[in-house]
ZABAMAR-526907 format. One record per residue (C-alpha): residue number from 1; residue in three letters; chain; x negated, y, z negated. Coordinates in pm, whole numbers, plus 50000, padded with zeros to 5 digits. Each point is the difference from the previous one (the first is absolute). Last residue first. Layout:
[NUM,ala,A,[X,Y,Z]]
...
//
This chain:
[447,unk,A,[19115,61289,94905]]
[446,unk,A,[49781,49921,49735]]
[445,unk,A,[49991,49646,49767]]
[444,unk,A,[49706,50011,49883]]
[443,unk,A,[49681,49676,50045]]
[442,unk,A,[49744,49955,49720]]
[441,unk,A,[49676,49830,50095]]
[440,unk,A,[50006,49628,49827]]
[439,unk,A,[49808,49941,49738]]
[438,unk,A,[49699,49765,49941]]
[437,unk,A,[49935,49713,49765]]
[436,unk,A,[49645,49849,49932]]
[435,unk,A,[49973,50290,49702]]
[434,unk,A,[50185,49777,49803]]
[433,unk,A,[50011,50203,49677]]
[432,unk,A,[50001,49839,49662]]
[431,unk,A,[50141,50116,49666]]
[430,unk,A,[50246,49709,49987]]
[429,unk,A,[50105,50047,50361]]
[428,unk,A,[49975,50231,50243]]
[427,unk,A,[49985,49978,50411]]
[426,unk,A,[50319,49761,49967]]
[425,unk,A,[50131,49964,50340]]
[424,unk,A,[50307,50130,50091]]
[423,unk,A,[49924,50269,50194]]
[422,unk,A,[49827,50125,49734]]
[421,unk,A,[50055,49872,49650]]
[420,unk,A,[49878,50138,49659]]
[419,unk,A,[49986,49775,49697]]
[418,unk,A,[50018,50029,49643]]
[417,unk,A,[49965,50398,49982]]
[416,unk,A,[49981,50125,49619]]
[415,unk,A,[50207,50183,49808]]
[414,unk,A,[49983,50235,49697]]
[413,unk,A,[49711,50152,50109]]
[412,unk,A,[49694,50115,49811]]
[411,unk,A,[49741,50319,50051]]
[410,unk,A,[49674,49919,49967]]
[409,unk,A,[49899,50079,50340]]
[408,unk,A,[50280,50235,50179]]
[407,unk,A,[49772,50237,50139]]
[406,unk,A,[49876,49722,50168]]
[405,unk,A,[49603,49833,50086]]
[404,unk,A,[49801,49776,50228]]
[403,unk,A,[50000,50217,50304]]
[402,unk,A,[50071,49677,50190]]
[401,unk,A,[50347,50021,49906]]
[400,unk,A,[50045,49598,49819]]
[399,unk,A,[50032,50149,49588]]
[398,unk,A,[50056,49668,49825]]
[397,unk,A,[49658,50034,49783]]
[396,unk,A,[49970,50408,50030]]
[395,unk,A,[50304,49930,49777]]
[394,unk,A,[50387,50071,49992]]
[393,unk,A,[50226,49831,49763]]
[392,unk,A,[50283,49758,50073]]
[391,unk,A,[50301,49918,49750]]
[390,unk,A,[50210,49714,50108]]
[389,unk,A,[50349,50073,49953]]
[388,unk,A,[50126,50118,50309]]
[387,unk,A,[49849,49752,50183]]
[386,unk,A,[50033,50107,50389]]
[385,unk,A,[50025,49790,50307]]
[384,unk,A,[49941,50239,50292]]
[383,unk,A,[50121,49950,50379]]
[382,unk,A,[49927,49996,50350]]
[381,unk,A,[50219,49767,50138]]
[380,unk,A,[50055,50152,50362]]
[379,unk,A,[50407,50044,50066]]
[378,unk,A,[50258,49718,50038]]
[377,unk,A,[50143,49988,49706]]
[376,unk,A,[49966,50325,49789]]
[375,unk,A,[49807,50107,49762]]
[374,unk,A,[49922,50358,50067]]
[373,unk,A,[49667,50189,50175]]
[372,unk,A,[49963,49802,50287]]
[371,unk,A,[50173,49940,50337]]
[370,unk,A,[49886,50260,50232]]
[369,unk,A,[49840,50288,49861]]
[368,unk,A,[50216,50314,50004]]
[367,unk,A,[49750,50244,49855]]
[366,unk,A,[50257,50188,49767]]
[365,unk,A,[50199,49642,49993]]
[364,unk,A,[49701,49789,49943]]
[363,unk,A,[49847,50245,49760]]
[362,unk,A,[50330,50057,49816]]
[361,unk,A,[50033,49637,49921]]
[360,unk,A,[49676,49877,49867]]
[359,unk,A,[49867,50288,49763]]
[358,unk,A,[50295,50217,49943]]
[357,unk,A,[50288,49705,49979]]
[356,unk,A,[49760,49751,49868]]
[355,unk,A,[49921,50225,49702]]
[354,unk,A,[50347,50145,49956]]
[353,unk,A,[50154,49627,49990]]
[352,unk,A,[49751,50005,49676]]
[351,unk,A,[50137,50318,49831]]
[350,unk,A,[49824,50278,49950]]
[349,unk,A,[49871,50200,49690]]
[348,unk,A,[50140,49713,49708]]
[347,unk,A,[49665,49980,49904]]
[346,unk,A,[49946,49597,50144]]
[345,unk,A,[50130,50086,50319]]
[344,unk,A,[49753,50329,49976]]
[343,unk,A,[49712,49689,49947]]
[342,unk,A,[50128,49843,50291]]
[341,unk,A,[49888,50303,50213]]
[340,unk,A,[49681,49979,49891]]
[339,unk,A,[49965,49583,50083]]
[338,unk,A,[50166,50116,50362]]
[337,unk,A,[49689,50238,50042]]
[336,unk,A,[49741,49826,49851]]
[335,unk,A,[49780,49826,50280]]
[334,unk,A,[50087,50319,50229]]
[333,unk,A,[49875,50229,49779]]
[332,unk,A,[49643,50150,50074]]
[331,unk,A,[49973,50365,49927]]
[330,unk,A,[49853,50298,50256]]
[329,unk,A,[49842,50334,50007]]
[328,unk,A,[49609,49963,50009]]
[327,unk,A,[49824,50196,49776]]
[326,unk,A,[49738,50276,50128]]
[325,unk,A,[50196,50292,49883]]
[324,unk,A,[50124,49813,49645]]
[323,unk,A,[49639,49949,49904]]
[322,unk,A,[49857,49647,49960]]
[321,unk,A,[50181,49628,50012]]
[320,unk,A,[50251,49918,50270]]
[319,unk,A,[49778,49952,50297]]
[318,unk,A,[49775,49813,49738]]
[317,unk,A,[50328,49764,49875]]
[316,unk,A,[50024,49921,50371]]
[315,unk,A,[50304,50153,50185]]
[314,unk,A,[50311,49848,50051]]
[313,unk,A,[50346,50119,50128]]
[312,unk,A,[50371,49854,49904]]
[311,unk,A,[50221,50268,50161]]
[310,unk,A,[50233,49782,49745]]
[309,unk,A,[50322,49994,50112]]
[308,unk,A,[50392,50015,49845]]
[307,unk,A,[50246,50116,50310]]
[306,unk,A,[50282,50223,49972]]
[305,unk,A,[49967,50334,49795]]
[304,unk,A,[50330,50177,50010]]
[303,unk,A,[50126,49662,49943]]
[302,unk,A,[50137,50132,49626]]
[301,unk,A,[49783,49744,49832]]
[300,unk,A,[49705,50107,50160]]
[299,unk,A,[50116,50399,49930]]
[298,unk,A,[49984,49965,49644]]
[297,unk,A,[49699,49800,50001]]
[296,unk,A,[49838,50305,50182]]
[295,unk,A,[50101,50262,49799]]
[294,unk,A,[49875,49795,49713]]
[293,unk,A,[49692,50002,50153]]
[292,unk,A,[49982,50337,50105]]
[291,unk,A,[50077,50103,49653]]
[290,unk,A,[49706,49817,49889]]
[289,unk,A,[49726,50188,50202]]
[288,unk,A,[49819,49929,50290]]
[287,unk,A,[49882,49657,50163]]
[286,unk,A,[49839,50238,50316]]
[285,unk,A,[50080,49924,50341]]
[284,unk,A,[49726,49881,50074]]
[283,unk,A,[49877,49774,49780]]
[282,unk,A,[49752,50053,49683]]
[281,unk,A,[50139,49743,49718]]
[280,unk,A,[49604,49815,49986]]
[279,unk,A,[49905,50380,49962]]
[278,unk,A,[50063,50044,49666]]
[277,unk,A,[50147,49669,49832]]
[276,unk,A,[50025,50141,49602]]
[275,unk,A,[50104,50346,50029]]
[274,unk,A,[50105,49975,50365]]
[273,unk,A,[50309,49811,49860]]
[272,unk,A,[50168,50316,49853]]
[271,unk,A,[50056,50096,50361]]
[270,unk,A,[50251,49737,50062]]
[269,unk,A,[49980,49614,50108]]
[268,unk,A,[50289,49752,50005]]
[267,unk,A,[50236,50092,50244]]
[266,unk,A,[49691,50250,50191]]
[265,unk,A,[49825,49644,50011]]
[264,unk,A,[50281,49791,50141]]
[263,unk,A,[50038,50224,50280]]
[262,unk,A,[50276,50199,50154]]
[261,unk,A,[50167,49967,50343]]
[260,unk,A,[50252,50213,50210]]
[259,unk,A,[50250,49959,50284]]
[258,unk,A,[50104,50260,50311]]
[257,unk,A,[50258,49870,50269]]
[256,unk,A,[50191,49824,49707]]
[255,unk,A,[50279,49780,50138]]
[254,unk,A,[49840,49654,49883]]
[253,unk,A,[49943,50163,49615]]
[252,unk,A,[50357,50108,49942]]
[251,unk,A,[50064,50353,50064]]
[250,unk,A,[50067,50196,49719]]
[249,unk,A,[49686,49945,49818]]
[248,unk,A,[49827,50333,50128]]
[247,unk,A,[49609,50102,49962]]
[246,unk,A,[49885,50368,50035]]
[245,unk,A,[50089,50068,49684]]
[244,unk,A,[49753,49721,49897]]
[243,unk,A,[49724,50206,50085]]
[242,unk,A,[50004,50206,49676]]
[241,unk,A,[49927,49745,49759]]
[240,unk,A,[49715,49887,50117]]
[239,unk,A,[49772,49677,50129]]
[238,unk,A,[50185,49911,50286]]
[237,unk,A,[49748,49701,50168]]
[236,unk,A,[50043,49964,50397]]
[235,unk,A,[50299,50221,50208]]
[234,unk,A,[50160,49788,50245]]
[233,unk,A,[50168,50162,50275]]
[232,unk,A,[50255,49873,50350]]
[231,unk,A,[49970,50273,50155]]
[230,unk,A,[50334,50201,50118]]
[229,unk,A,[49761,50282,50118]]
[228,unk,A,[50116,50304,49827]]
[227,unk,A,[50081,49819,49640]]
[226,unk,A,[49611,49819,50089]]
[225,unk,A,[49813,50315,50004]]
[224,unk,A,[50192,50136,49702]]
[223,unk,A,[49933,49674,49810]]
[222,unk,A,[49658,50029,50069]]
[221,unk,A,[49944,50399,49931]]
[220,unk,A,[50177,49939,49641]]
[219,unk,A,[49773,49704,49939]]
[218,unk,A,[49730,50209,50019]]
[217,unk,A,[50134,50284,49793]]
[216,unk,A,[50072,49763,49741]]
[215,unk,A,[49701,49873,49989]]
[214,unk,A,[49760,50224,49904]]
[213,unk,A,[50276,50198,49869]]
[212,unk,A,[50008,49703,49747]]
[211,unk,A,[49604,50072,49903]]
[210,unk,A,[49746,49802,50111]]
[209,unk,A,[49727,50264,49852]]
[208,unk,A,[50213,49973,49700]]
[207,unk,A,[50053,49659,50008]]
[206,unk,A,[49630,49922,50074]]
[205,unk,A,[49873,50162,49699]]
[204,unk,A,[50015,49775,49736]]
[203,unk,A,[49711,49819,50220]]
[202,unk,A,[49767,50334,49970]]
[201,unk,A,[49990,50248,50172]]
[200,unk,A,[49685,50276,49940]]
[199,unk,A,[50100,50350,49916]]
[198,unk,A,[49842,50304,50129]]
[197,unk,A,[50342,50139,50001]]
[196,unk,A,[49925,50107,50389]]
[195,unk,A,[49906,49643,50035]]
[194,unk,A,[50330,49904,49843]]
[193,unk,A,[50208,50226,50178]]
[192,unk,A,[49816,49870,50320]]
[191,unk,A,[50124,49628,49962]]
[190,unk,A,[50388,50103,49947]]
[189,unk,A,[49967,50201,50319]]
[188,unk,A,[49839,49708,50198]]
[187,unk,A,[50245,49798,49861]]
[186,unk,A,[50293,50222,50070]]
[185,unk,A,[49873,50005,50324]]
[184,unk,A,[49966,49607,50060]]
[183,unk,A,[50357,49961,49966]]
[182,unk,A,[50099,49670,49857]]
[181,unk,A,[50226,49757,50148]]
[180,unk,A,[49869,49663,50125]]
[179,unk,A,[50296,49919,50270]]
[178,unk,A,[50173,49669,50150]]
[177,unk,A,[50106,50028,50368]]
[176,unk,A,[50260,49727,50068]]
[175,unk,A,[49981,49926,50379]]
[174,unk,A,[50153,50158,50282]]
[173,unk,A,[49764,50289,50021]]
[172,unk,A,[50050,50266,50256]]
[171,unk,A,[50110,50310,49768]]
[170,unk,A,[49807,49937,49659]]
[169,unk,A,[49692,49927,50219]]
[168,unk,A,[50075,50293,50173]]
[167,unk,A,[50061,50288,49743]]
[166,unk,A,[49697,49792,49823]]
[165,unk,A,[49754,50048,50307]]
[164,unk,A,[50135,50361,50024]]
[163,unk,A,[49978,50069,49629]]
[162,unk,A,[49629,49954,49979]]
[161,unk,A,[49912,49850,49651]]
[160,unk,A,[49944,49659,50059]]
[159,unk,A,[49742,49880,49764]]
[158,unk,A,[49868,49667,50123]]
[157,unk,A,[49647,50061,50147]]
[156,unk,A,[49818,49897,49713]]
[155,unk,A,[50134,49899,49681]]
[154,unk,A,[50335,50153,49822]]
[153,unk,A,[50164,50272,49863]]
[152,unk,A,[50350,50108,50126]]
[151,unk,A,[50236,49996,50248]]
[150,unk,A,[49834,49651,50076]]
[149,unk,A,[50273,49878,50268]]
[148,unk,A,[50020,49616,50037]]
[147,unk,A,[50182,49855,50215]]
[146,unk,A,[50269,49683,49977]]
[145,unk,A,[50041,49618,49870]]
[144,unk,A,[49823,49912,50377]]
[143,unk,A,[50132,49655,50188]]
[142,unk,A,[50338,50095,50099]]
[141,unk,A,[49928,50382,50058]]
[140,unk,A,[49723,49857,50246]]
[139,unk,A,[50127,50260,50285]]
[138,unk,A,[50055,50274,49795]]
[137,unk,A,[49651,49973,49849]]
[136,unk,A,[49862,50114,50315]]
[135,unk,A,[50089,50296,49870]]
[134,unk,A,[49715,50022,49765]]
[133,unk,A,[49743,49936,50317]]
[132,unk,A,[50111,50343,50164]]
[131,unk,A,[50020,50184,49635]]
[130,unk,A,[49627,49948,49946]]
[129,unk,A,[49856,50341,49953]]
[128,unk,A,[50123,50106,49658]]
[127,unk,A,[49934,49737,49858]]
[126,unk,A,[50302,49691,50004]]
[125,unk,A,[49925,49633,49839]]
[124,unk,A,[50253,49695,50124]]
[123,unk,A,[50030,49760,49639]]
[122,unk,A,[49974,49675,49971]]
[121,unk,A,[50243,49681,49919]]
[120,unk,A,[49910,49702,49805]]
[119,unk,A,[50135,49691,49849]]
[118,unk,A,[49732,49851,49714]]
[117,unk,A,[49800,49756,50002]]
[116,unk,A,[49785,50251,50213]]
[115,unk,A,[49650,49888,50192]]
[114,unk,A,[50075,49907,50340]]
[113,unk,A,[50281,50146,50129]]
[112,unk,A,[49921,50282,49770]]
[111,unk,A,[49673,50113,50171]]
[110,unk,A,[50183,49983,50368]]
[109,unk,A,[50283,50212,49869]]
[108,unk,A,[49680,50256,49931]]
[107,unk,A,[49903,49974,50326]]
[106,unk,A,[50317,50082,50129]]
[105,unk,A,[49988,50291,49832]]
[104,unk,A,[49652,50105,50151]]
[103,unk,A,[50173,49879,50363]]
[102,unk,A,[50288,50238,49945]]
[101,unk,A,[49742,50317,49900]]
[100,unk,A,[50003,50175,49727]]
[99,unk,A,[49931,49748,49714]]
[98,unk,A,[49752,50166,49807]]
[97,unk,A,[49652,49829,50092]]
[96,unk,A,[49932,49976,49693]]
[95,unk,A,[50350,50012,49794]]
[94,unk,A,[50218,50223,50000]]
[93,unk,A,[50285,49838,50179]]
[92,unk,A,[50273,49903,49718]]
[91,unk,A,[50056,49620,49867]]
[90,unk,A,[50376,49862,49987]]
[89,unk,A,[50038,49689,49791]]
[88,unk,A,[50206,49701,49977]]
[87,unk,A,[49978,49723,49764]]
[86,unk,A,[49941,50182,49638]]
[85,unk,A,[50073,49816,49674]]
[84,unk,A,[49617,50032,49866]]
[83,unk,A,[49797,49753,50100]]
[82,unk,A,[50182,50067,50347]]
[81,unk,A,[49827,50358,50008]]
[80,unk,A,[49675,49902,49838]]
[79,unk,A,[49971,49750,50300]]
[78,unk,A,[50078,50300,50186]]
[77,unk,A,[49762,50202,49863]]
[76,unk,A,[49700,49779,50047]]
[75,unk,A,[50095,49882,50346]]
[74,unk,A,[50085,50360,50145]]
[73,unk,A,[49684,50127,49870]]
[72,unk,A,[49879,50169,49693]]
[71,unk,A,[49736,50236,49845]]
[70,unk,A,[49659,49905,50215]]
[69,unk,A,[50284,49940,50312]]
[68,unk,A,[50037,50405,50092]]
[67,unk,A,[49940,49928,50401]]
[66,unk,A,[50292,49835,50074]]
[65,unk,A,[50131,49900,49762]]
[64,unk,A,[50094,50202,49692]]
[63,unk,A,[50287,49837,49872]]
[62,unk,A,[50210,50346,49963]]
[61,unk,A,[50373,49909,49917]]
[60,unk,A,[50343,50120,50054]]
[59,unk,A,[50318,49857,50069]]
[58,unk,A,[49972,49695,49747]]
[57,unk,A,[50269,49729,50056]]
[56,unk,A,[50030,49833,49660]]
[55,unk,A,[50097,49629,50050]]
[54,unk,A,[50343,49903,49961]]
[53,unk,A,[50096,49884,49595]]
[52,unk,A,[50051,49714,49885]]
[51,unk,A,[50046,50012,49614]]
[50,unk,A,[49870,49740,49721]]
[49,unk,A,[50136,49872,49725]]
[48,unk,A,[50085,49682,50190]]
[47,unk,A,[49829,50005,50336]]
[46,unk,A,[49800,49621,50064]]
[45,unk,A,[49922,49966,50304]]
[44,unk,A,[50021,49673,50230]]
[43,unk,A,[49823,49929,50276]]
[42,unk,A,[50227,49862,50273]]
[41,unk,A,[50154,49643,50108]]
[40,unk,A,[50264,50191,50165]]
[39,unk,A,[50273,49826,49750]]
[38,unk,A,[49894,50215,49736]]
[37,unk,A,[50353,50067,49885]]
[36,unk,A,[50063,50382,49979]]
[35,unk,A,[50208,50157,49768]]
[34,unk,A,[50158,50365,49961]]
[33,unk,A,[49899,50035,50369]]
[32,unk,A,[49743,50156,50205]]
[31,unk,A,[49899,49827,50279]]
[30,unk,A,[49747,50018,50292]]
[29,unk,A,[49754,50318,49926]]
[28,unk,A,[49770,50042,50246]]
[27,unk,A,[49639,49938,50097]]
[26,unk,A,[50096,49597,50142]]
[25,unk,A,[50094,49913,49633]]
[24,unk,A,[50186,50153,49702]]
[23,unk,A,[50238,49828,49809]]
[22,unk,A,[50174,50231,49691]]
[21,unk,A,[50199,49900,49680]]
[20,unk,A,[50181,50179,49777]]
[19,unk,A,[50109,50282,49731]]
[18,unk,A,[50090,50334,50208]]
[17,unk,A,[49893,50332,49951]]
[16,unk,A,[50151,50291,50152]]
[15,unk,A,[49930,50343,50142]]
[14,unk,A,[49881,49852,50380]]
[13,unk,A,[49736,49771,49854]]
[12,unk,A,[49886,49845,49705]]
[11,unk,A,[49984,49612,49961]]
[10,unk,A,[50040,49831,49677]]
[9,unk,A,[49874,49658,49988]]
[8,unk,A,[50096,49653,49925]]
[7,unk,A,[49796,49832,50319]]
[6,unk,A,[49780,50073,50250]]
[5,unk,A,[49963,49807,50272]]
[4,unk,A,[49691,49975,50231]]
[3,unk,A,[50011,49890,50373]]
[2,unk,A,[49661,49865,50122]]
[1,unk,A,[49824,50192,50251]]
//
């Protein structure tokens, strides 16, 4: 592969921004410098006006495959992915077959190899009856971003609600554990008041059958699980208000034993949206009201919150469409995610050494993926060339999920992505995707 130069720009990383030049070749970053002569015979870039930013490292994403592939599969939403800023990605293990066993997961690395421009990392799955091949995670804790422990709703066989397969998964593990906290008896409880109303939910709803004890309580029991275990915890999507007391910012981020993520949609989203989108904002956990939003920005900026994902997860307009009960819960983002966040540059809400430092830094050091997430010679070159002042608006015309549709459709950014490069190689370019390219598996850095 050629070596490619790009020139004039400003690059983003580690809180500062610096006006130059950068040579990327051989999957890494060679030189960064104030000026570069192209004596390396390379491709030259053109950067002025433009920032460099490293590529979005997403920590949580359903792509569907195996099993699920008539709404999306790894190729689809990964060439979304890099379409859209985002290089790395972490997808979770309920898919069909859930990834339970070592050789299903491996089987899912297999599916990437081959089909993802994007880098890629997968999930270990836990029941409540699989414990024995979720420990063999320890000995792959190189290879695998971490477990995943559905405390909460999901598909099939992956609630785990017995407290002596979590007292020892929490216990044995040596790997990050990352958490969907909601407690399915508040649910339940929430659900029956409403039959013994004789009422009938509707999309508005969700928040209140979602409520924040539903979560709080859940999170709570994780957090107090991993405080007696020394486990190394990730709790998934904070929706409310109330569970960021349980967070700290005292610590900084590398020394945490127990970190936190919240989602571009509950940033952006409240409950006033299920006027006009209904069921096409129906996740779990709930987008609720706007006080948790603004509790939630609040604590993002504070690093109570550390990472900035998407829990990007599609579902055919017709899975979508209908009564609240039978709709599915899920939103595709992953295309948009960076583009969103760029818009709260724009407002004044965040600032942009913010947005690499939540959604390309703090991954790789929660996660501690080897050599990616900043700008700095020597590591992988995945990174994002940004036009802040090119508007771009969303339509069922650029949309690449294979569901076809967003929430966010209509809606225009204030930037648009120029080019996205992974591994050095330029996998988008002028509105294109080479879909020839593949990632690389991501490797951490775990003693």
């Amino acid at each position: 592969m050629s070596k490619i130069l790009i020139k004039n720009t400003r690059m983003v990383s580690d809180g500062k921004i610096i006006n130059g030049d950068i040579l990327i070749g051989d999957n890494r970053i060679l030189k960064i410098n104030h000026r570069i002569d192209n004596s390396y015979h390379a491709r030259e870039i053109d950067g002025e006006n433009k920032f460099l930013l490293p590529g979005v490292i997403d920590d949580q994403v359903h792509f569907r495959e195996p099993g699920l592939t008539h709404k999306a599969n790894i190729h689809t939403e990964s060439v979304a992915a890099v379409a859209g800023g985002t290089t790395s990605f972490m997808e979770m293990p309920n898919t069909r077959p859930a990834a339970l066993t070592q050789d299903l997961l491996e089987e899912k690395y297999a599916i990437a190899a081959q089909s993802s421009p994007a880098n890629y990392s997968f999930f270990m799955g836990t029941s409540n009856d699989n414990e024995e091949e979720v420990l063999k995670t320890n000995d792959k804790k190189d290879r695998i971003c971490g477990i995943k422990i559905f405390m909460g709703s999901s598909t099939g066989n992956m609630l785990v609600d017995n407290h002596l397969t979590l007292d020892r998964i929490f216990r044995e593990s040596e790997v990050l554990i990352a958490t969907h906290c909601e407690d399915e008896r508040i649910i339940k409880r929430n659900l029956e008041k409403f039959a013994a109303e004789g009422r009938i939910p509707q999309a508005a709803d969700h928040p209140i059958i979602r409520d924040e004890e539903v979560c709080f309580e859940s999170s709570l029991m994780a957090i107090q699980l991993a405080k007696r275990n020394n486990t190394r915890l990730h709790i998934l999507h904070i929706s409310t208000a109330k569970e960021l007391q349980l967070f700290s910012n005292l610590l900084p981020l590398a020394e945490k034993r127990i970190t936190s993520e919240v989602c571009v949609h509950h940033l952006h989203f409240t409950a006033d949206d299920y006027e006009t989108l209904g069921n096409k904002i129906k996740c779990n956990p709930a987008i609720k009201s706007p006080k948790n939003k603004a509790a939630l920005w609040e604590a993002l900026l504070d690093d109570r919150l550390d990472i900035i994902a998407t829990d990007h997860a599609p579902h055919t307009i017709d899975e979508k469409s209908g009564d609240y009960t039978h709709a599915h819960a899920g939103l595709p983002l992953v295309q948009h995610s960076l583009q969103l966040m760029l818009h709260y540059v724009q407002q004044g809400k965040i600032t942009i050494e913010d947005v690499v430092r939540k959604m390309a830094h703090a991954p790789a050091t929660c996660f501690q993926i080897r050599e990616r997430g900043f700008i700095r010679e020597g590591y992988y070159a995945d990174l994002v060339l940004v036009d802040l002042n090119t508007p771009y608006t969303v339509s069922k015309e650029n949309i690449l999920y294979k569901c076809g549709w967003s929430p966010l459709e209509g809606f225009t950014f204030p930037a648009t992505i120029n080019m996205t490069f992974v591994n050095g190689y330029p996998v988008y370019e002028n509105g294109q995707v080479d879909a020839s390219h593949r990632g690389m598996r991501l490797l951490f850095d775990r003693n």
